[in-house]
C-alpha positions in Angstrom: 0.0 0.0 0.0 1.5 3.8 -0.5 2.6 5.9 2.3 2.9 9.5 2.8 0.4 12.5 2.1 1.1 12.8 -1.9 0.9 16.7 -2.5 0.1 17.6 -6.2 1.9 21.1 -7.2 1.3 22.9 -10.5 3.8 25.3 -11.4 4.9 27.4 -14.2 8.1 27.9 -16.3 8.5 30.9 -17.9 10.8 34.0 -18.9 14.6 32.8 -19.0 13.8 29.6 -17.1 12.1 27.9 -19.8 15.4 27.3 -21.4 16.3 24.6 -18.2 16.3 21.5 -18.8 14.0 18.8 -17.4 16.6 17.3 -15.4 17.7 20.8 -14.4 14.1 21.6 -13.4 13.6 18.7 -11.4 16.8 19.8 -9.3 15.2 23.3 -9.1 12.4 22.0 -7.1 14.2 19.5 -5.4 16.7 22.7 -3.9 13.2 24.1 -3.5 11.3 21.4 -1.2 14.5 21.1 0.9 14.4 25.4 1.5 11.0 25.6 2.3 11.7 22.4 4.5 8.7 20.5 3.8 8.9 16.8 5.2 9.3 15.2 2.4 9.5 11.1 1.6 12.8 9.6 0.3 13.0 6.1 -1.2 14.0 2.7 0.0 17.1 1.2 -1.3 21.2 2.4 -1.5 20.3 5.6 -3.0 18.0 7.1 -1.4 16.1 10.1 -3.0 13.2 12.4 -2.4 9.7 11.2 -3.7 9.4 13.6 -6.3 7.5 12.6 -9.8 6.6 15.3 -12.8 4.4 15.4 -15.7 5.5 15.0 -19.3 9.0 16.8 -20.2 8.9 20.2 -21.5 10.7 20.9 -24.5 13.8 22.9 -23.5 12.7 26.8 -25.0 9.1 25.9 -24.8 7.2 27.9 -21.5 4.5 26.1 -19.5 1.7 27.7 -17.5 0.4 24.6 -16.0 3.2 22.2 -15.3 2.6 19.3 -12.8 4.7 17.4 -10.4 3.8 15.4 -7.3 5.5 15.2 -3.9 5.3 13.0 -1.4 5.4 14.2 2.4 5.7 12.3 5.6 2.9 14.0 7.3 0.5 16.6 6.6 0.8 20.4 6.1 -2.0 22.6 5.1 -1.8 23.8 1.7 -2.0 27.3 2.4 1.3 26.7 4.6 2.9 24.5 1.9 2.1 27.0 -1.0 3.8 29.9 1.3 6.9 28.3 1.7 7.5 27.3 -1.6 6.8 31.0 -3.1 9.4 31.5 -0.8 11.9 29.2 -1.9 12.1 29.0 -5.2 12.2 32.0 -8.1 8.9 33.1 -9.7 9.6 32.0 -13.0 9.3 28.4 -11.7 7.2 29.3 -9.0 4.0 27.5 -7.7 0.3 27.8 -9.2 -1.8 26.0 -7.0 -1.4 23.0 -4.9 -3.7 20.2 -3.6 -3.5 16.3 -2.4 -4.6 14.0 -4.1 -4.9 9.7 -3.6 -1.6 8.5 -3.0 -3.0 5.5 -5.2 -3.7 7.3 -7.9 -1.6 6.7 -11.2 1.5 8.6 -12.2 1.1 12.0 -13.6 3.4 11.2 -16.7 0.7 8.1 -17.2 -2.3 9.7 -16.9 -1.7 13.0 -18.7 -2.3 12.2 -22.3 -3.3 15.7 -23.9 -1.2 18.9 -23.8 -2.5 22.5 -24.9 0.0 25.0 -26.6 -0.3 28.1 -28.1 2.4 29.1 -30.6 3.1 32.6 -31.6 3.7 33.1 -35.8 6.0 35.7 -37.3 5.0 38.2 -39.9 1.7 39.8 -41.4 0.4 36.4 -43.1 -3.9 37.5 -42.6 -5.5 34.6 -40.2 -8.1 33.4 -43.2 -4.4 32.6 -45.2 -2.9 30.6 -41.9 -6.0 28.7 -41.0 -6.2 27.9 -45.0 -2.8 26.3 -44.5 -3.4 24.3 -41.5 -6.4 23.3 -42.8 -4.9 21.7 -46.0 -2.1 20.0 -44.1 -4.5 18.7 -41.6 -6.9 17.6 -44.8 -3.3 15.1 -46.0 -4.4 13.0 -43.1 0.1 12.5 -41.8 2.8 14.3 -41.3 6.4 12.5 -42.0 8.9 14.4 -39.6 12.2 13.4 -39.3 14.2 12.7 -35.6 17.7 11.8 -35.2 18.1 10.4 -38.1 15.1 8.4 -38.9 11.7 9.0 -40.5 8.6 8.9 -38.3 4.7 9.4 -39.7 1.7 10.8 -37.8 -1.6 10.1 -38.1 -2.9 13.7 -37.7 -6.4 13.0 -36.4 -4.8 10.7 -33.8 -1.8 13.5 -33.3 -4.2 16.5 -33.3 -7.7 14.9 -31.5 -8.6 18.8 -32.1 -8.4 20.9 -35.0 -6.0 24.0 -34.3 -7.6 27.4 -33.9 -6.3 30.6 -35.1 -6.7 33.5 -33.2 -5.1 37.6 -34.2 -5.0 40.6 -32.3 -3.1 43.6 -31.8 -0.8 42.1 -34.7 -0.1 38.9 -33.3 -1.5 35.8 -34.8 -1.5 32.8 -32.3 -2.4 29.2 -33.2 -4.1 26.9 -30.2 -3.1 23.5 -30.2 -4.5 20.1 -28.8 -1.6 17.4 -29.3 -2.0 13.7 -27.6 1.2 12.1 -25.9 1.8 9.1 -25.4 4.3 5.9 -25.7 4.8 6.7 -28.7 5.9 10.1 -28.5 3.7 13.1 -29.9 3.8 15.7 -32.9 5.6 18.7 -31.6 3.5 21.8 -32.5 6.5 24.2 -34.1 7.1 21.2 -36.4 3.1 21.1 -37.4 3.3 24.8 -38.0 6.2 24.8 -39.8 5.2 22.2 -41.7 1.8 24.1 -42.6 3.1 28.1 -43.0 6.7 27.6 -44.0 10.4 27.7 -42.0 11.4 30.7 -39.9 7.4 31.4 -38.8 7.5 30.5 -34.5 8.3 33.2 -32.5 7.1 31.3 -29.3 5.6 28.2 -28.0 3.8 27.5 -24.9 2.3 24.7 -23.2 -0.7 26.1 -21.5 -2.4 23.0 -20.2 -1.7 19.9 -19.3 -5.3 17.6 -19.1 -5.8 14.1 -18.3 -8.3 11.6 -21.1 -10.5 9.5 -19.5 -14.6 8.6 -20.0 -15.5 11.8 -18.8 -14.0 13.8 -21.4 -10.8 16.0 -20.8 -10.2 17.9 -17.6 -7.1 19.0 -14.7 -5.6 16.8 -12.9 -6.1 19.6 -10.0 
């Protein structure tokens, strides 16, 4: 049976800190737990380390606004308390959201979050009808053959892309919302899609805004 009070965090990664690393991130909030000295779980065996799992990797460059990672604790703290100290320890680039516990049973966050939400800036003064023509037609090819290290891999788009993209412009920027499925098998990353669609040189920015879980229900937050 699990131990421990499992304490869900959602956190951001913006500005300059979205160029760390997902190893380098995981440190940050490992540094993080131990200054704001919650009483964290370690694991059994001859290396023992703190019970700390995240969500799906984010692509080094690529911001998140709702990034998850779960933490288990040896006793409980009051959210309001834990959420406190961890604005306190850690910068605000890669500073806490929101935090709640959850089952300590439940499964693992990089299992059961299957859909990711980003929105990706495009360059230049192409009109919106013209972009969402273009995504439109690559969408209406039914795959997309991208290339990674070395060897060729095709996606299904409607299996990629369970949503078609939305196009959005204002106040000169033109944004394109995106709903990509992860999984074992990896998953289409959106600047290549967009790319692919509007030509080379086009993304200014990416950013994963949402992280949601698939199950019979529809999609929704895992907090």
């Amino acid at each position: 049976m699990a131990e421990g009070f499992r304490l869900r965090v959602c956190f951001h990664k913006i500005g300059r800190l979205r160029f760390l690393s997902h190893l380098e991130t995981g440190r940050a909030w490992e540094r993080a737990a131990r200054r704001a000295r919650l009483p964290y779980a370690v694991s059994q065996g001859f290396t023992p380390r703190m019970r700390l799992a995240f969500g799906p990797a984010l692509p080094v460059g690529t911001a998140g606004e709702r990034e998850y990672l779960d933490i288990t604790l040896t006793r409980f703290v009051p959210v309001a308390e834990v959420e406190h100290a961890l604005h306190a320890a850690i910068v605000p680039e890669l500073g806490p959201v929101e935090c709640r516990y959850v089952s300590p049973v439940e499964g693992s966050l990089a299992s059961r979050l299957t859909i990711a939400v980003y929105e990706v800036e495009i360059e230049g003064g192409s009109p919106q009808q013209e972009i969402e023509r273009s995504l439109v037609a690559l969408m209406g090819t039914g795959r997309l053959e991208v290339e990674h290290k070395g060897k060729q891999k095709v996606f299904d788009l409607a299996t990629a892309l369970p949503k078609e993209p939305e196009v959005r412009s204002s106040e000169g920027r033109t944004v394109v919302r995106m709903w990509v499925r992860m999984g074992e098998q990896g998953s289409l990353r959106p600047e290549v899609f967009i790319t692919a669609a509007v030509g080379t040189d086009r993304v200014a920015s990416v950013t994963r805004t949402d992280l949601l879980i698939e199950d019979d229900q529809g999609w929704r937050r895992p907090l």
